[in-house]
C-alpha positions as CSV (number, residue, x, y, z in Angstrom):
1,X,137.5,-112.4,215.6
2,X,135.2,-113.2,212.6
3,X,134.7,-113.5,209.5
4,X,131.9,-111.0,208.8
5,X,132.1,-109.3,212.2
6,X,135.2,-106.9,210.9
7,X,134.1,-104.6,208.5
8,X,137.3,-103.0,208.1
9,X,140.8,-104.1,208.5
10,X,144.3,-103.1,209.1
11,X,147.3,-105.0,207.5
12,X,147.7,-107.6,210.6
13,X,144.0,-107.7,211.8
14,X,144.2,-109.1,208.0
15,X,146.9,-112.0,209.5
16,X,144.9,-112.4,212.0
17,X,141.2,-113.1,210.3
18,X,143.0,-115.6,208.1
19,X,144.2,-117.8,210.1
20,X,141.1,-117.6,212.6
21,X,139.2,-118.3,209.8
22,X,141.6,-121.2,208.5
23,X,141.7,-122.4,212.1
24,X,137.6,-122.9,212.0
25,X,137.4,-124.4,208.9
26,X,140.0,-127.2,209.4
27,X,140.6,-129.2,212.4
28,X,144.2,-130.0,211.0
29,X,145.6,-126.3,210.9
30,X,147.6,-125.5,214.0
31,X,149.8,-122.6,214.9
32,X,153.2,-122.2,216.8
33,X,155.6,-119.5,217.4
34,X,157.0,-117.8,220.8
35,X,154.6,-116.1,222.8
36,X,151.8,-116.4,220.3
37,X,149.2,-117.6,223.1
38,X,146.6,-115.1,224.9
39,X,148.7,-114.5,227.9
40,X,151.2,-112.9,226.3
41,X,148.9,-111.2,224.0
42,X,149.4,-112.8,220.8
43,X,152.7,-112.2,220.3
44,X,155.0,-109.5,220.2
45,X,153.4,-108.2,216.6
46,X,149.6,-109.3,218.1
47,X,148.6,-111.5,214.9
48,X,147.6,-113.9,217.0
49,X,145.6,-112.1,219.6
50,X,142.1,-113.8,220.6
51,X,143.1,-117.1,218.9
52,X,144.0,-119.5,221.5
53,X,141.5,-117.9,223.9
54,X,139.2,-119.2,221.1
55,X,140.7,-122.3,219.7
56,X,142.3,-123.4,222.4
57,X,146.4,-123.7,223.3
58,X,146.6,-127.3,221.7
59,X,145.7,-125.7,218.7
60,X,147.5,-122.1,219.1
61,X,150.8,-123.3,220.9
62,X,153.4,-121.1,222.6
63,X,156.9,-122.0,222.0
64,X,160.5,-121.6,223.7
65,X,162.7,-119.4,221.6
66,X,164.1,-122.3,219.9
67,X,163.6,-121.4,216.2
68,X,165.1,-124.7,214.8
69,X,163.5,-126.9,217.2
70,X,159.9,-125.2,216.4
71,X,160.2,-125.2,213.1
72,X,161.4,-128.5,212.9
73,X,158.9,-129.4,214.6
74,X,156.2,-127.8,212.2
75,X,157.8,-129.8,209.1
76,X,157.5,-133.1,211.3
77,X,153.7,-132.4,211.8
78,X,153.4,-131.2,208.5
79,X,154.5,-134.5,207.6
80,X,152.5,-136.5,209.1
81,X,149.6,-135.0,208.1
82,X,148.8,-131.6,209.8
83,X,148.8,-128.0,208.7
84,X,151.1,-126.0,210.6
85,X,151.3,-122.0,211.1
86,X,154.6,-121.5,212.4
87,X,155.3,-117.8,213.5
88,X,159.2,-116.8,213.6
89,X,159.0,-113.7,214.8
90,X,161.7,-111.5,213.4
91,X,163.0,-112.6,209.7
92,X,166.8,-112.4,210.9
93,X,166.3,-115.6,213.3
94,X,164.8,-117.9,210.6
95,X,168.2,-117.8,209.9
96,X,168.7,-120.3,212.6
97,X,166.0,-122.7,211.4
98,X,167.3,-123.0,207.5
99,X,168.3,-126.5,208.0
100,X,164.6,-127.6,208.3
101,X,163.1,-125.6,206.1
102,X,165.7,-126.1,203.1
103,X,167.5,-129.7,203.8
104,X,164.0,-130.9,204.7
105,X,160.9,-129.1,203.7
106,X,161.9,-127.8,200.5
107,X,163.2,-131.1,199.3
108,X,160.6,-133.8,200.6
109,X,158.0,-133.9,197.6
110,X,160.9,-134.7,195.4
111,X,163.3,-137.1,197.6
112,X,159.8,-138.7,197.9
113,X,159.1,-139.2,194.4
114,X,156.2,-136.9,195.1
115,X,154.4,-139.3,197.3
116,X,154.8,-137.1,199.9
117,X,154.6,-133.5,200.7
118,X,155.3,-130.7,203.6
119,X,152.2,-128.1,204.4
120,X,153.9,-126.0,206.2
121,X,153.6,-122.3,206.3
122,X,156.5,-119.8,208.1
123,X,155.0,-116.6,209.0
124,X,157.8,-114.1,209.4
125,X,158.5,-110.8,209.6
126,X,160.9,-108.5,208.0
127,X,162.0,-105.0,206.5
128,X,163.5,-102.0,207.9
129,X,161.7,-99.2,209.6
130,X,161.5,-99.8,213.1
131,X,165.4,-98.6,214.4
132,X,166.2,-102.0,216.0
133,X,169.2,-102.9,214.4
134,X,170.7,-105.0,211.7
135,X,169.5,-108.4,213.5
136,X,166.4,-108.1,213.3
137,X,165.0,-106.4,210.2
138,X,166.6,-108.2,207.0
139,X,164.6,-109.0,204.0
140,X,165.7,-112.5,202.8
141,X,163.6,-113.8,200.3
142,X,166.1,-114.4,197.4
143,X,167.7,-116.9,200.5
144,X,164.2,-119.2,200.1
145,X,163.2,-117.9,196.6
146,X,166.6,-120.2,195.9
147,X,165.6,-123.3,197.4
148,X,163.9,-125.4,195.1
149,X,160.3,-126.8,196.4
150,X,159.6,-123.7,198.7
151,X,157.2,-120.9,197.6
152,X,158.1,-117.5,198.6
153,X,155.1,-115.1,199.0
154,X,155.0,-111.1,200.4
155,X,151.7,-109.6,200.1
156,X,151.3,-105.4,199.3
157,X,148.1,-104.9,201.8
158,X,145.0,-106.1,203.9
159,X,143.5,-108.1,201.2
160,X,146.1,-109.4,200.0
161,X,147.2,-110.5,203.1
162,X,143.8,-112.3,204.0
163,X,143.8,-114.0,200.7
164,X,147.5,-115.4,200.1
165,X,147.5,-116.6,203.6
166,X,144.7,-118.3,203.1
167,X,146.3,-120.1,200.1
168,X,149.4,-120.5,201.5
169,X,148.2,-122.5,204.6
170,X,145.5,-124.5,202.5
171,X,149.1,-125.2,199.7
172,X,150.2,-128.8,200.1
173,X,154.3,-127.2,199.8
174,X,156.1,-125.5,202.1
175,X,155.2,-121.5,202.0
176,X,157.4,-118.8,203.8
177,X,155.4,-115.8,203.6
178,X,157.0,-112.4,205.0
179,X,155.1,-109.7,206.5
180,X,156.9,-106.6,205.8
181,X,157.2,-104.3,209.0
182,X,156.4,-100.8,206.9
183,X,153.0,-103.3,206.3
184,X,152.4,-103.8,209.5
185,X,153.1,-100.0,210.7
186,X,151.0,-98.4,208.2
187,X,147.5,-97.4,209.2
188,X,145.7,-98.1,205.8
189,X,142.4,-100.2,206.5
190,X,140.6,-101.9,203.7
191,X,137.0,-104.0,203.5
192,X,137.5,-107.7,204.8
193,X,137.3,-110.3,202.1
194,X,134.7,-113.0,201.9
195,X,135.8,-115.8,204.6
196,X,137.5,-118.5,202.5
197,X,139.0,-115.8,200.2
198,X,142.3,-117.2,198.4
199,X,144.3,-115.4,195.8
200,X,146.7,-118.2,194.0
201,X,150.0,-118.8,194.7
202,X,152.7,-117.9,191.5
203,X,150.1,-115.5,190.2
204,X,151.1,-111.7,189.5
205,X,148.3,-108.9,189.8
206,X,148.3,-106.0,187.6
207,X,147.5,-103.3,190.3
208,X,147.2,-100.6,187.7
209,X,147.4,-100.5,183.9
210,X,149.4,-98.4,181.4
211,X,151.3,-98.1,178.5
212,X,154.8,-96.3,179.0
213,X,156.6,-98.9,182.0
214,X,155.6,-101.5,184.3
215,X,156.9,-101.4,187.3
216,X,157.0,-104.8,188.9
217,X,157.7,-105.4,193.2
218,X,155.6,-106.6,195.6
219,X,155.3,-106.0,199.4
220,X,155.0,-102.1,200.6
221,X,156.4,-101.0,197.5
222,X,153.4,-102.0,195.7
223,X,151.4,-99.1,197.2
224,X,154.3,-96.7,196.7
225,X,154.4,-96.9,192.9
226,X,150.8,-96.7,192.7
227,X,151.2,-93.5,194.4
228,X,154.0,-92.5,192.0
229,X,152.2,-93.8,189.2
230,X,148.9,-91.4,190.0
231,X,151.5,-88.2,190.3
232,X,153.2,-89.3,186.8
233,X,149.7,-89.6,185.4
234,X,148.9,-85.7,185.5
235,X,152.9,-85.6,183.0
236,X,151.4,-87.7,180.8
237,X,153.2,-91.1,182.1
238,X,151.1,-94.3,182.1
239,X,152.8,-96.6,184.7
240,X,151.6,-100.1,184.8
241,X,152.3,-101.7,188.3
242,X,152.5,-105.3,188.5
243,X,152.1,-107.0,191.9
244,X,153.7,-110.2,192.0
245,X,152.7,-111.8,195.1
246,X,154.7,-114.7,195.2
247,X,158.3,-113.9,194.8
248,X,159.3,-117.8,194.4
249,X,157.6,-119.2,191.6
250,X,157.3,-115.5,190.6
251,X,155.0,-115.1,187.6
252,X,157.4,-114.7,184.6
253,X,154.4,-114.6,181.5
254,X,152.9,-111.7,183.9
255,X,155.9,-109.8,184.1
256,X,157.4,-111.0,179.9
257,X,153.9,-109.6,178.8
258,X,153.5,-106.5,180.7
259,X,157.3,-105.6,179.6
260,X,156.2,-106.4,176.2
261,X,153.5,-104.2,175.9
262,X,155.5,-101.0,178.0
263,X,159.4,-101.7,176.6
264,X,160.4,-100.5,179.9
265,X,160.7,-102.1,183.2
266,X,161.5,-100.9,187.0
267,X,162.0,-103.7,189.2
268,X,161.4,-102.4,192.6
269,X,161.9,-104.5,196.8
270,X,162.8,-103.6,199.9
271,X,165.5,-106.4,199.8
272,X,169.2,-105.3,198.9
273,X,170.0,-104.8,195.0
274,X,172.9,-107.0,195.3
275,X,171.8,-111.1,194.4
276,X,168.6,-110.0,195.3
277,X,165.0,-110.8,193.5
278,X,165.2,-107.9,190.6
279,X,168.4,-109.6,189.4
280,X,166.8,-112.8,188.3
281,X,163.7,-111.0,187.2
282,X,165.5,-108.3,184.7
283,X,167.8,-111.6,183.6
284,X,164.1,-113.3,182.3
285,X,163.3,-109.8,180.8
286,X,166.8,-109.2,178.7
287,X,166.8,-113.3,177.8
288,X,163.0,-112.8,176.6
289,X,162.9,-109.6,175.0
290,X,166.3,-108.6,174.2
291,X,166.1,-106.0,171.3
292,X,162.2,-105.0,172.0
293,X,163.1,-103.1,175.5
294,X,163.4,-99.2,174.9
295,X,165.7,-98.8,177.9
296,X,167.8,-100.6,180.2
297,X,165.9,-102.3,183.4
298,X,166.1,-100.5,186.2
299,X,166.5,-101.6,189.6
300,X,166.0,-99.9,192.9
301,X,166.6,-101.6,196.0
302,X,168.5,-101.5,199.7
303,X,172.2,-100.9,199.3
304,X,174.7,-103.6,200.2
305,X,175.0,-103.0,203.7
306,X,173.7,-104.5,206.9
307,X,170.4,-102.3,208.2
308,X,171.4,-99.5,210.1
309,X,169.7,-98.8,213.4
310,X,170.5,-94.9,213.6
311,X,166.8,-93.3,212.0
312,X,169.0,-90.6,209.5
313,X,170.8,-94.1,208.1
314,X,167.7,-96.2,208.5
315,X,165.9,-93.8,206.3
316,X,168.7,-93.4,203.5
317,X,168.4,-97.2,203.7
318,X,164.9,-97.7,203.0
319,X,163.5,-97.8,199.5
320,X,160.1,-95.2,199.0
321,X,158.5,-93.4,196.6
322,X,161.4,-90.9,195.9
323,X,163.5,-93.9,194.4
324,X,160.4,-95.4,192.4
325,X,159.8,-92.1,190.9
326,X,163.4,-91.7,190.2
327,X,163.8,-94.6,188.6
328,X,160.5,-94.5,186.4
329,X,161.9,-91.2,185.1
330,X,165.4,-92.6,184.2
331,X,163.6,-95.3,182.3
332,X,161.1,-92.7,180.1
333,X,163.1,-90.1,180.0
């Protein structure tokens, strides 16, 4: 797969392109993971189709399912120089490689003194949607987004996708960066970006603009509150939507001036309410502009509870569109 040769591009034919393209340009980027090679068809979620047909399996490895001893692994190369793209394939095992990627990865550059670093990315994915049970579709980014020295990053669609991978495997720190499964589900297709195409890491995007709240999120909930945001529109309700990208550093003068400028705020992931990424972000927004907010923060997120694998619970489980609007119209109303 090529750079120029896609015209358009679904959400993990986006995965794909960017590490093809990352692959080409550096001899020192490699990628791991279970079953990622050609003959087992690029994994289970097919990101990696076509890639070790074309780079080679030196260079696109296929793993045991051993998640610590891969991952380890990938922070030892990463170490000594290489750029690893290790795949875990379901966000509820990385679970089982945390010692490597917090007691070692995240904390390198400083017990190092900064003379050293780990540039590592962990592909993974996670979110609800799928029925398989609560092992295998957690969202647990306010685990990593805790762990000082990691960076955190979900992107919201195709182009992002291309372009924060691309950062993240060309970062000299250790990235986790979660593709979300209603991401890799959905059918939207979107122009392929210029080969190379990086969008920086800790940097928020303001998908839309307006005036009356800013709803910030990132992931698949980016593209549902734009949708809410055009059906609030024809009321008279300017929704700003503010894509942050990176979850861990997340992009705090982004989010303090958007909030500024709206005096209202909905805080909006897939990931449970409880400890999870809103909390810290509408603790930054009351410390900063306490006594300038027009209404209390809102947050809408996944209920405390493990994900169920019955579809009727699934879907009470799942945060969409109906909750975003919901919450924007508790917030203006």
């Amino acid at each position: 797969m090529g750079g120029t040769a896609q015209k358009n591009i679904n959400f993990v034919k986006a995965v794909n392109l960017a590490m093809h393209d990352a692959l080409a340009a550096d001899p020192s980027v490699f990628l791991m993971g279970e079953d990622i090679a050609d003959p087992e068809d690029g994994g289970v979620w097919k990101a990696t189709a076509g890639l070790s047909t074309k780079f080679g399996t030196e260079r696109v490895r296929s793993t045991p399912i051993a998640e610590e001893g891969f991952v380890a692994a990938g922070v030892g190369a990463a170490q000594a120089g290489l750029r690893p793209v290790v795949e875990v394939m379901l966000m509820g095992f990385i679970t089982l490689a945390l010692d490597p990627i917090h007691n070692t990865a995240a904390k390198w550059r400083y017990m190092t003194a900064g003379q050293s670093s780990v540039p590592i990315t962990i592909r993974t994915l996670g979110g609800a949607g799928s029925g398989v049970g609560a092992q295998h579709c957690d969202q647990l980014e306010s685990w990593f987004a805790a762990s000082p020295g990691l960076k955190v990053v979900q992107p919201s669609n195709p182009v992002e996708a291309y372009g924060l991978l691309t950062a993240s495997i060309f970062d000299d720190d250790p990235v986790v960066f979660i593709e979300q499964s209603a991401l890799t589900g959905r059918p939207v297709r979107m122009p392929a970006p210029e080969p190379g195409t990086r969008f920086a890491l800790g940097k928020a995007n303001v998908s839309r603009a307006g005036t009356d709240v800013s709803v910030i999120g990132y992931g698949a909930q980016i593209a549902d509150a734009l949708g809410v945001a055009e059906k609030l529109a024809e009321e008279g309700v300017s929704v700003e939507v503010v894509d942050l990208r990176t979850i861990a550093p997340f992009d705090a003068p982004a989010v303090l001036t958007s909030v500024a400028k709206t005096k209202r705020a909905v805080i909006v992931h897939e990931a449970r309410t409880n400890f999870g990424p809103s909390a810290e972000i509408a603790a930054q927004i009351y410390h900063e502009l306490y006594g300038e907010l027009a209404a209390p923060v809102e947050r809408v997120g996944a209920p405390f509870t493990p994900v169920p694998a019955s579809p009727p619970l699934e879907s009470r489980f799942m945060v969409g569109p109906t909750e975003i609007e919901a919450a924007i119209r508790r917030t203006v109303g």
